[in-house]
C-alpha positions in Angstrom: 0.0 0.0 0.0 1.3 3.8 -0.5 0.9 6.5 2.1 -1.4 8.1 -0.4 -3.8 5.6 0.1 -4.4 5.1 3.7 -7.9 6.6 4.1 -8.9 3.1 1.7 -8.2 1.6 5.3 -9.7 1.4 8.9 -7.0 -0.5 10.4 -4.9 2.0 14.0 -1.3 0.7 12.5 -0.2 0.0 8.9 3.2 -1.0 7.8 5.5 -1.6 4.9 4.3 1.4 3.0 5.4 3.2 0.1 6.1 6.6 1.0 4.9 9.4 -1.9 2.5 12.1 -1.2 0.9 12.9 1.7 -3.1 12.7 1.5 -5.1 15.2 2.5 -6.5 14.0 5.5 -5.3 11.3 8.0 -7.6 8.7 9.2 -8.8 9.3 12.7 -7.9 5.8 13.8 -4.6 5.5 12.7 -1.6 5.5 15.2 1.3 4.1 13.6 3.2 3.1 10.5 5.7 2.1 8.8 7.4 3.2 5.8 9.9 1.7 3.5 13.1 3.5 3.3 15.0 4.2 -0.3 18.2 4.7 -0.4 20.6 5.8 -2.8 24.6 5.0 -2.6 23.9 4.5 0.6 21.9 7.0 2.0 18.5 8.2 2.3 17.4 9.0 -1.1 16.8 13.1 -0.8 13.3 12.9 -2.2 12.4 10.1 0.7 13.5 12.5 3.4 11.5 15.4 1.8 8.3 13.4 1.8 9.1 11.9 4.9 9.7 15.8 6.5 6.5 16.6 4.9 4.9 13.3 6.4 6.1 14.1 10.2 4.6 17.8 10.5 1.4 16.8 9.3 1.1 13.2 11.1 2.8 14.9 14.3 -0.4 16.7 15.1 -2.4 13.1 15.2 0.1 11.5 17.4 0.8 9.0 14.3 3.6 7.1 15.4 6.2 6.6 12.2 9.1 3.9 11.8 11.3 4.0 8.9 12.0 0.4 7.7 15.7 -0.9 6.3 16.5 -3.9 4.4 19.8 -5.7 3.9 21.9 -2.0 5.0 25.6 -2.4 4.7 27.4 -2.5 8.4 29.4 0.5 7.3 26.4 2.6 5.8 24.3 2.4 9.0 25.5 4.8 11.7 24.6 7.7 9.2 20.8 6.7 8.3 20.6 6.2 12.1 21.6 9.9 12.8 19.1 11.0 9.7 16.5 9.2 10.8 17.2 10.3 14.5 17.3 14.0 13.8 14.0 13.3 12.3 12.5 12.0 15.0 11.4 8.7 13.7 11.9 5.2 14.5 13.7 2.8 12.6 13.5 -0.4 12.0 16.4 -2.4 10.6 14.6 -5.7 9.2 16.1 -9.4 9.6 17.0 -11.0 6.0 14.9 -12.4 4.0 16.7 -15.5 3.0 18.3 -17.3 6.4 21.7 -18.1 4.9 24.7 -17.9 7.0 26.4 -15.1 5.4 23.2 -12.8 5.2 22.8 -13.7 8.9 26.3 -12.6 9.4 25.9 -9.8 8.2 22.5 -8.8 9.7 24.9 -9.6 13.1 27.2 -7.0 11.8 25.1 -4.6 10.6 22.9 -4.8 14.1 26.1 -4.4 16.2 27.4 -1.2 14.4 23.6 0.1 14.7 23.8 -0.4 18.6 26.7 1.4 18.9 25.5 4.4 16.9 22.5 4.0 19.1 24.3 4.4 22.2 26.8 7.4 21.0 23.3 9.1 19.6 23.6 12.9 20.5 19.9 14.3 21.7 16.6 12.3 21.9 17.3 9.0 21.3 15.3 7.1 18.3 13.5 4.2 19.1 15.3 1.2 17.2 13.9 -2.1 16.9 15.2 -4.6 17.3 17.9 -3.2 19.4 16.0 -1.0 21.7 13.7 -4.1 22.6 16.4 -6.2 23.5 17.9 -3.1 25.4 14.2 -3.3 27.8 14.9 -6.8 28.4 18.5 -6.6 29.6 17.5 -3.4 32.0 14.7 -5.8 33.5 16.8 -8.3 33.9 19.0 -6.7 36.0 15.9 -4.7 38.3 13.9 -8.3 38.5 15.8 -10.8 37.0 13.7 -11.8 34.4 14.1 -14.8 32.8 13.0 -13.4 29.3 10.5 -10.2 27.9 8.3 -11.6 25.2 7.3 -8.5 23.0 3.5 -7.6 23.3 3.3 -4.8 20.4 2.0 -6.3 17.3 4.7 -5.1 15.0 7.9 -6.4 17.0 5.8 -9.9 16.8 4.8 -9.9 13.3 8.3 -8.6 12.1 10.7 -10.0 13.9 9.7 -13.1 16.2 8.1 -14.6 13.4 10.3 -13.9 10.9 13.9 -15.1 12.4 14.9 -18.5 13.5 15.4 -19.4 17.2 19.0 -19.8 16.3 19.5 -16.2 14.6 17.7 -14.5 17.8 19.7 -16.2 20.1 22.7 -15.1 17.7 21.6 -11.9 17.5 20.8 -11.5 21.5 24.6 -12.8 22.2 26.2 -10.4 19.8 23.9 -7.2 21.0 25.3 -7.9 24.8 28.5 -8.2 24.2 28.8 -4.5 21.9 26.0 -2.9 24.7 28.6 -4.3 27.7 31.5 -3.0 25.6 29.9 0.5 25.2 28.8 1.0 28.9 32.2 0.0 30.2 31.4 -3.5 31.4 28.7 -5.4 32.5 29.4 -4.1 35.8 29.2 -0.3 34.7 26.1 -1.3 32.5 24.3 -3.2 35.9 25.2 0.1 37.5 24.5 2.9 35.2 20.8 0.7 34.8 19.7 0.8 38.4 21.0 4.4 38.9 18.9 5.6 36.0 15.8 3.1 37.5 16.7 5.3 40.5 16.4 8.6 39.1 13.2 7.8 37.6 11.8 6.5 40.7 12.5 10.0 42.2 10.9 12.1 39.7 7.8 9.8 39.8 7.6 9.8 43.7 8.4 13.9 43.0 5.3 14.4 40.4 3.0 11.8 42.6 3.5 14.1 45.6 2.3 17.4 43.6 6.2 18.8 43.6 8.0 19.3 40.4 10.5 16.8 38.9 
């Protein structure tokens, strides 16, 4: 489906989409989608990112949540659609192969680990990026609760991801992702600690807000 023609549907999230022009009016129901990026030698092709500017200030107003979708990205061409996109304020989405073989899931690995670390050097708000960011939630509640594992609950995680890679490339994928997010924190010891101060902090400004005081 094209972005032009999402008032043909009544569904609250669509994804894959081709992004051209923006239609006129936004359906009331809709909360997310997701579009798929172009690229050209290597980066965002410039007439994507001018309808996907154009996109954001009129869906921004509707609280339409957007995630920019990449397929089979170079490991070296990564770090800069992640700062694009981030800037933009817009998730991303950097999708598993489509053909399980071990050199595309090699380089999914790759790609994933140089994403993460982009992710966690990110200057300003940091974008949401799946899959990364999911498996970020689960390590931080495994070190508040201990939690054995975090099965994802949002419907495009699910569809996207867990049923689309093999037991052996997520458990892959989850090994890899630890070892670059432990590198980038310091240690597993700085990343245990920098998680339950943070959990910490928030607690504060919760208790803070709760008790009519600002936080």
């Amino acid at each position: 489906m094209k972005l032009s023609e999402i008032n043909t549907s009544d569904k609250s999230t669509l994804h894959g989409l081709e992004l051209d022009a923006v239609p006129a009016t936004l359906p009331e129901n809709l909360c997310e989608i997701s579009v798929k990026a172009i690229l050209k030698d290597g980066a965002l092709c410039p007439t994507f990112v001018t309808n996907l500017v154009t996109w954001n200030i009129k869906s921004r107003s509707k609280n339409i949540y957007t995630i920019v979708e990449f397929e089979d990205v170079e490991p070296t061409e990564v770090a800069r659609l992640i700062l694009v996109c981030g800037n933009l304020q817009v998730g991303i989405s950097i999708l598993p192969p489509s053909v399980n073989t071990e050199e595309s899931n090699a380089k999914y690995i790759e790609t994933l680990a140089e994403a993460t670390k982009a992710l966690l050097n990110f200057k300003g708000s940091t974008p949401y990026l799946f899959p990364v960011c999911n498996y970020l939630e689960y390590m931080a509640a495994n070190v508040l609760t201990n939690i054995a594992a975090l099965e994802p609950k949002d419907d495009y995680t699910i569809r996207m991801f867990k049923e689309q890679m093999s037991q052996e490339l997520v458990d892959d994928v989850k090994s890899h992702l630890a070892e670059v997010i432990y590198e980038c924190a310091g240690g597993q010891k700085a990343f245990e600690k920098s998680v339950k101060l943070f959990a910490y902090v928030a607690a504060g400004k919760a208790e803070d807000q709760m008790a009519g005081r600002n936080g």
